[in-house]
LUMVO-662447 format. One line per 8 residues: number of its first residue (from 1); their letters; for each residue x, z, y of N, C-alpha, C. Coordinates in Angstrom, 2 decimals. Layout:
% residues N
NUM = a = X/Z/Y/X/Z/Y/X/Z/Y; ...
***
This chain:
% residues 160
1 = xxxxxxxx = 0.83/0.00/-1.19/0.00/0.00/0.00/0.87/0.00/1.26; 1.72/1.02/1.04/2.47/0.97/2.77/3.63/-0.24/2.20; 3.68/-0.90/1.56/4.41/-2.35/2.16/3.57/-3.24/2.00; 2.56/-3.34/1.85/1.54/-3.92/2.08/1.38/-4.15/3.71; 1.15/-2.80/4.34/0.95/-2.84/5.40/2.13/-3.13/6.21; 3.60/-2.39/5.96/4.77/-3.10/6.73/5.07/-4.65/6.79; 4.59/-5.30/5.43/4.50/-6.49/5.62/3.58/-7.06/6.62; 2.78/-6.62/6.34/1.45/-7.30/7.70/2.22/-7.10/9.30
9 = xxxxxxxx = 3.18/-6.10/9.60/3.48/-6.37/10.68/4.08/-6.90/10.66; 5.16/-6.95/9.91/6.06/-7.84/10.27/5.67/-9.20/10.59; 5.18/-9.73/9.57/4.52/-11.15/9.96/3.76/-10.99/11.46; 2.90/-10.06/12.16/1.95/-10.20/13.51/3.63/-10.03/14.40; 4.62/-9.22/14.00/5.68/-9.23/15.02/6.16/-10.85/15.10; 6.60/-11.20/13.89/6.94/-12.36/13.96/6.18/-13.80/14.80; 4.99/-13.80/14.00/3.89/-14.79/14.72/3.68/-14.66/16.06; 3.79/-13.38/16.62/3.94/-13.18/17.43/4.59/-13.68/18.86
17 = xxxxxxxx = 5.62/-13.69/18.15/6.79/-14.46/18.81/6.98/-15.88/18.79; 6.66/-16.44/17.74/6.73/-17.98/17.18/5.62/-18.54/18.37; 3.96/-17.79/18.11/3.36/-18.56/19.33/3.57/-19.04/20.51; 4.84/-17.84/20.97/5.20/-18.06/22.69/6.00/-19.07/22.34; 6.57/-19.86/21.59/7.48/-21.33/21.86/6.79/-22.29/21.19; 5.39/-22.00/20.86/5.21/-23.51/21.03/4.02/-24.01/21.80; 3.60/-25.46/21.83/2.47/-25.91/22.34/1.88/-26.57/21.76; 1.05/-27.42/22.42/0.23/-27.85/21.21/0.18/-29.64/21.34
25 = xxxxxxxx = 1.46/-30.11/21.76/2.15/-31.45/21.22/2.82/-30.95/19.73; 3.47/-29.56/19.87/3.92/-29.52/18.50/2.97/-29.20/17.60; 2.18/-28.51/17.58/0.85/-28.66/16.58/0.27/-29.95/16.18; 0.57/-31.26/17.15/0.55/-32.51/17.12/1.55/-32.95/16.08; 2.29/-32.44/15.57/3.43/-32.93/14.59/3.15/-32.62/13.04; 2.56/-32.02/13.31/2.20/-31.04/11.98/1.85/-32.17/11.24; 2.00/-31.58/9.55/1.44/-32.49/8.78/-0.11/-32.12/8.32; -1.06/-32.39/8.00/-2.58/-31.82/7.55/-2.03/-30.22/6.61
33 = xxxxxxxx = -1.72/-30.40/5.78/-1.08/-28.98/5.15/-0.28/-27.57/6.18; 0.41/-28.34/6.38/0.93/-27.24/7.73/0.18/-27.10/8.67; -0.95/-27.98/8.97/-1.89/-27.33/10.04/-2.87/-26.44/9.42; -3.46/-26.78/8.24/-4.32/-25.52/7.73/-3.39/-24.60/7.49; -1.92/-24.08/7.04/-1.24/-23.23/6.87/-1.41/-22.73/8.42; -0.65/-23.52/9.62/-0.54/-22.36/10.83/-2.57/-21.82/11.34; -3.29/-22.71/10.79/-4.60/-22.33/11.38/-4.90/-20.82/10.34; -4.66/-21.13/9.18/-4.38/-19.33/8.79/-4.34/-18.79/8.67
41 = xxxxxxxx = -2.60/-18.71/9.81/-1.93/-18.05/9.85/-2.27/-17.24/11.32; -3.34/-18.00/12.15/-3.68/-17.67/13.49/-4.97/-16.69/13.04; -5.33/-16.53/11.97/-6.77/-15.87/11.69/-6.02/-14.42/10.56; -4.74/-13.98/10.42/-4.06/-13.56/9.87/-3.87/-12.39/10.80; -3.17/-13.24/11.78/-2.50/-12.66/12.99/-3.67/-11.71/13.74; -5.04/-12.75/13.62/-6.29/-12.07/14.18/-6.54/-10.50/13.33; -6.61/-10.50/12.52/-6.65/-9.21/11.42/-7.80/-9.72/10.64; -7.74/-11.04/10.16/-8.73/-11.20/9.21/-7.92/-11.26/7.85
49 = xxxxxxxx = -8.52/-11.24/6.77/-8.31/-11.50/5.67/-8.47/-12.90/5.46; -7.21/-13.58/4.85/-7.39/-15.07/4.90/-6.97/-15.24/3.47; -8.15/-16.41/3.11/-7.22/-17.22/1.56/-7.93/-18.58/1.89; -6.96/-19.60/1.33/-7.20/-20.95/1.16/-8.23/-21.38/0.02; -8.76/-23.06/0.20/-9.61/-23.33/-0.99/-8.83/-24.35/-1.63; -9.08/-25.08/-2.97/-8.28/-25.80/-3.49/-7.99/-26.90/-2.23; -6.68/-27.60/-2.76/-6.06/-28.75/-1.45/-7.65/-30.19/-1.65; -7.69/-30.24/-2.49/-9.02/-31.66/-3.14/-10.01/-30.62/-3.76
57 = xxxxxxxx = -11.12/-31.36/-3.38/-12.13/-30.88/-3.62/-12.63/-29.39/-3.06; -12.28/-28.98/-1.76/-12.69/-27.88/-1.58/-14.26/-27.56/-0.72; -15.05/-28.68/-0.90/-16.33/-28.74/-0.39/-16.24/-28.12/0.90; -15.53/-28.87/1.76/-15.65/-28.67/3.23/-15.05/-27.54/3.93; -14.40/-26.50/2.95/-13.98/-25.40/4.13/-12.63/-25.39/3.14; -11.34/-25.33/4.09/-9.92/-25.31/4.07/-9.44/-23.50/3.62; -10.14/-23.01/4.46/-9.48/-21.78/4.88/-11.31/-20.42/4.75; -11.18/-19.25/4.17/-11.78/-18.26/4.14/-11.10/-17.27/4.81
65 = xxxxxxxx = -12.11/-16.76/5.80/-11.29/-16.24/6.71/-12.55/-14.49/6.68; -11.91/-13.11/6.45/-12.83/-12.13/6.27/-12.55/-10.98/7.04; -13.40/-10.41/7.81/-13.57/-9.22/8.46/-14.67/-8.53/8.90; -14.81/-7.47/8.48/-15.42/-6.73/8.96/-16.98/-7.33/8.02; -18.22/-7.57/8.63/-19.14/-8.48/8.03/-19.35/-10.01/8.16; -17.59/-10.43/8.76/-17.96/-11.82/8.97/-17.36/-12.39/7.75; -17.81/-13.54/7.06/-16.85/-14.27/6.44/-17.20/-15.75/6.70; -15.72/-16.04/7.18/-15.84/-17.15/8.01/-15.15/-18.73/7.32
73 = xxxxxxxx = -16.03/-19.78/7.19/-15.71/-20.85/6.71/-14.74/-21.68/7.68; -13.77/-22.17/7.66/-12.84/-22.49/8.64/-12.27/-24.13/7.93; -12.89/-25.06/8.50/-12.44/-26.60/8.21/-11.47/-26.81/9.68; -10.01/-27.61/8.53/-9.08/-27.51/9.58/-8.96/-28.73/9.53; -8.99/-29.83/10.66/-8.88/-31.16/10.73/-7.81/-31.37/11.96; -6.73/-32.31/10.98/-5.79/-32.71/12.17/-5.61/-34.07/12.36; -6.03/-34.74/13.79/-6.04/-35.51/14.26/-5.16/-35.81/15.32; -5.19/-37.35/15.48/-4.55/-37.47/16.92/-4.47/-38.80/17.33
81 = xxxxxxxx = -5.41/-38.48/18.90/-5.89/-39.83/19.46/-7.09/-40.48/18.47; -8.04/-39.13/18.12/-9.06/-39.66/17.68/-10.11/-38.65/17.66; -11.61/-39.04/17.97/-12.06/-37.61/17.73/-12.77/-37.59/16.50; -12.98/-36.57/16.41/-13.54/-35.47/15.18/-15.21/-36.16/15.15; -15.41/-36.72/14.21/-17.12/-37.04/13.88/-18.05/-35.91/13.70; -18.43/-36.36/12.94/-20.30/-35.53/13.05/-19.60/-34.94/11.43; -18.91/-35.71/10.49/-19.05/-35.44/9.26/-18.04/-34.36/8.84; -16.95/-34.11/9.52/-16.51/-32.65/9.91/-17.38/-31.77/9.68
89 = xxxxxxxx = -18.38/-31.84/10.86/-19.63/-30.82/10.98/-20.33/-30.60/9.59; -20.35/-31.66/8.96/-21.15/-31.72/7.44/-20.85/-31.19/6.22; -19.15/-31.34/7.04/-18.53/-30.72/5.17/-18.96/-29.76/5.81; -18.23/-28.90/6.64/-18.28/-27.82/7.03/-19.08/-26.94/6.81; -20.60/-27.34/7.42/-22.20/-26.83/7.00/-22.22/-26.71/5.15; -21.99/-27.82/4.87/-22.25/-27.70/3.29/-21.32/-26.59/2.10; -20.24/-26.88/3.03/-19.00/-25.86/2.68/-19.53/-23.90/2.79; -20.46/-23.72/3.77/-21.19/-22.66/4.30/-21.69/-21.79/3.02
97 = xxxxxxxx = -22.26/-22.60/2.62/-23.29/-21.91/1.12/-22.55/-22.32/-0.45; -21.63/-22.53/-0.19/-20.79/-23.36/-1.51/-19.93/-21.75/-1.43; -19.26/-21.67/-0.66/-18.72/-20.36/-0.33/-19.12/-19.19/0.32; -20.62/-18.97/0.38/-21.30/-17.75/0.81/-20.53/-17.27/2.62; -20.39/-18.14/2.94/-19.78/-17.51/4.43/-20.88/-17.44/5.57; -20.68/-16.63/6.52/-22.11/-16.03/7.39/-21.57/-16.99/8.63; -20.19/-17.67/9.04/-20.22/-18.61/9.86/-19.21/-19.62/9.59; -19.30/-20.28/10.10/-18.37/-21.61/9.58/-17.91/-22.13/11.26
105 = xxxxxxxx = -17.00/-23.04/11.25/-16.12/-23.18/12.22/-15.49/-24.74/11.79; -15.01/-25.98/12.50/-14.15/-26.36/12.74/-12.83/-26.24/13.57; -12.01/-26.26/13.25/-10.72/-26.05/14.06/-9.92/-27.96/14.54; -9.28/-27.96/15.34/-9.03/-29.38/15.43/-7.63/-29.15/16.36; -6.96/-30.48/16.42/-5.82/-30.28/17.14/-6.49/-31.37/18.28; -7.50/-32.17/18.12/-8.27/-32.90/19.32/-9.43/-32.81/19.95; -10.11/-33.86/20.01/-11.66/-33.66/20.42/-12.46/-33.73/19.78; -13.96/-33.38/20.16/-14.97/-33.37/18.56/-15.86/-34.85/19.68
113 = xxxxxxxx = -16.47/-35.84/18.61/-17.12/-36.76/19.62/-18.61/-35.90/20.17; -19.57/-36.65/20.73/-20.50/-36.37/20.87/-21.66/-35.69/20.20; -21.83/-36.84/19.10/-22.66/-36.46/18.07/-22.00/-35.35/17.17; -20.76/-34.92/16.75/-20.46/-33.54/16.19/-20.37/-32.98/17.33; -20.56/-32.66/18.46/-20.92/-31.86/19.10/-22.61/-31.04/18.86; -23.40/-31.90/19.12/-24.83/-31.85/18.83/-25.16/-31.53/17.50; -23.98/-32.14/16.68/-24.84/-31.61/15.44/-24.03/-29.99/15.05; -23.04/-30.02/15.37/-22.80/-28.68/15.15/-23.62/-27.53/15.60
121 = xxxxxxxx = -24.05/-27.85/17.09/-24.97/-26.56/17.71/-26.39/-26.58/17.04; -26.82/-28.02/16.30/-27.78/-27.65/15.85/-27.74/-26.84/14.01; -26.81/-26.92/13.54/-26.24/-26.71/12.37/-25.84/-25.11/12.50; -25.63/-24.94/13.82/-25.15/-23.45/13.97/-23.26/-23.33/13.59; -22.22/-24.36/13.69/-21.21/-24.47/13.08/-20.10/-24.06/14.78; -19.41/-23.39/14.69/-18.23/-23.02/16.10/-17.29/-24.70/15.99; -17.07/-24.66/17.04/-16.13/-25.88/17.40/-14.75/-25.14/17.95; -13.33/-25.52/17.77/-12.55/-24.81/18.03/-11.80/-26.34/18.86
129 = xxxxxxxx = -11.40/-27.03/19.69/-11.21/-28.27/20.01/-9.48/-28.32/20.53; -9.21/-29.29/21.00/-7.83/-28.92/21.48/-7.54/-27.97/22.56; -8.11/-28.38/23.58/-8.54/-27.71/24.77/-8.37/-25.92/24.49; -9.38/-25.58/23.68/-8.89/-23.92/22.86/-8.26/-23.67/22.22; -7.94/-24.61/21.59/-7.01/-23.99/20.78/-5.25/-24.16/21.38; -5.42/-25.06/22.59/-4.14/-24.56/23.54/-4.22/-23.81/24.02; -5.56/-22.54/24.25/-5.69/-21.74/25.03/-5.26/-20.56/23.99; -5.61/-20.67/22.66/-5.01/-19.48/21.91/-3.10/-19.22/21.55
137 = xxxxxxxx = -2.88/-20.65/22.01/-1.15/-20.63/21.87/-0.62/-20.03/23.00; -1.44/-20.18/24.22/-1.22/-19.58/25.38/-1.85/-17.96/25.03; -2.44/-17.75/24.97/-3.01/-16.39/25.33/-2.64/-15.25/24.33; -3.38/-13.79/24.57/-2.70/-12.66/23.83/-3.12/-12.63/22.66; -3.03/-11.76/21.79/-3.81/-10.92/20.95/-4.94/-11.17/20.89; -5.00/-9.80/22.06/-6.56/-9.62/22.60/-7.54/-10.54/23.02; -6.70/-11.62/23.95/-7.75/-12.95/24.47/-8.03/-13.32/23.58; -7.29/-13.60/22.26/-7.86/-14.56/21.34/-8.86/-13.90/20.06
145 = xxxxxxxx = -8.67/-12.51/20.08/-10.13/-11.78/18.93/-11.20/-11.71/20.15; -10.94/-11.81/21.34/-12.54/-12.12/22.25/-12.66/-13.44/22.08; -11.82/-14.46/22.14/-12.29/-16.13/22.05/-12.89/-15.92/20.71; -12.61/-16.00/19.64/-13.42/-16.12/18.28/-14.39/-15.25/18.23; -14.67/-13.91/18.81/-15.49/-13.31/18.50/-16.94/-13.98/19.71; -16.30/-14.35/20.40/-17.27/-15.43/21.47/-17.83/-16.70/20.89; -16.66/-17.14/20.15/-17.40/-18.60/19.30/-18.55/-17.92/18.19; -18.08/-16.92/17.76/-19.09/-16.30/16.58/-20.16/-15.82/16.89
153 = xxxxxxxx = -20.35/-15.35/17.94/-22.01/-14.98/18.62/-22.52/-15.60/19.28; -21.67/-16.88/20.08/-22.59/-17.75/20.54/-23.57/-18.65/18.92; -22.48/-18.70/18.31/-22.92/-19.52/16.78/-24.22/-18.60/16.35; -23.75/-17.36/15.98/-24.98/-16.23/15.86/-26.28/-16.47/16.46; -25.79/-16.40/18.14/-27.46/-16.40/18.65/-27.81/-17.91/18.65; -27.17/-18.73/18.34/-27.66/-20.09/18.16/-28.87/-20.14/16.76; -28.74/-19.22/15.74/-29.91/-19.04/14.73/-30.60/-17.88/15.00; -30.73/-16.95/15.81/-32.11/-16.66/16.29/-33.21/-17.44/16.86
***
């Protein structure tokens, strides 16, 4: 148990540090594998409990992400110079009940188009876009368990 837990810091000391040098041209480099690895590794850092789904065939969600009563479906799509469709949104949704998760999420290194915009809010699915997710390479800790916990209740009160 307690290297259990010394390990966990070490890694938030580390990640820690790794975030402040980079940006998110270098997240642009990444290969699809290393971007669901650093996406994560950013939900790690958050204090969630994270495990991956198989690399093929994982019915729409990359990454299981757990805390507290959330368990969160996390499709990691890396693009560039293209945006993100509607069908993102689809695995994603379908990925939802395949893996019992209470919210689901895309993550992206670009833009989502129009129509996965719309269909996500009607689907109830978080959009994480480039735009934020340069804002989580920039920002603290703290800014970033209020950014997700903001995508998660807007998603929330989107199904009331």
């Amino acid at each position: 148990m307690l290297f259990s837990f010394v390990k966990n810091q070490i890694f938030i000391i580390k990640f820690s540090k790794f975030l402040k040098t980079i940006n998110i041209t270098n997240i642009d480099s990444l290969n699809g594998l290393d971007f669901e690895q650093f996406i994560e590794d950013i939900f790690k850092y958050l204090g969630f409990k994270t495990s991956t789904t198989p690399i093929t065939g994982d019915n729409g969600i990359d990454i299981i992400a757990c805390k507290g009563n959330v368990r969160l479906g996390i499709q990691a799509k890396l693009y560039y110079k293209h945006n993100i469709s509607n069908s993102a949104v689809q695995e994603a949704y379908s990925g939802k009940s395949y893996y019992k998760c209470t919210h689901t999420i895309v993550v992206t290194n670009w833009n989502f188009s129009k129509p996965a915009q719309t269909l996500a809010s009607e689907l109830h699915v978080g959009l994480i876009d480039r735009l934020t997710l340069s804002q989580i390479l920039k920002n603290n800790k703290n800014q970033n368990k209020e950014l997700i916990e903001t995508i998660l209740k807007k998603v929330e009160n989107e199904t009331i």
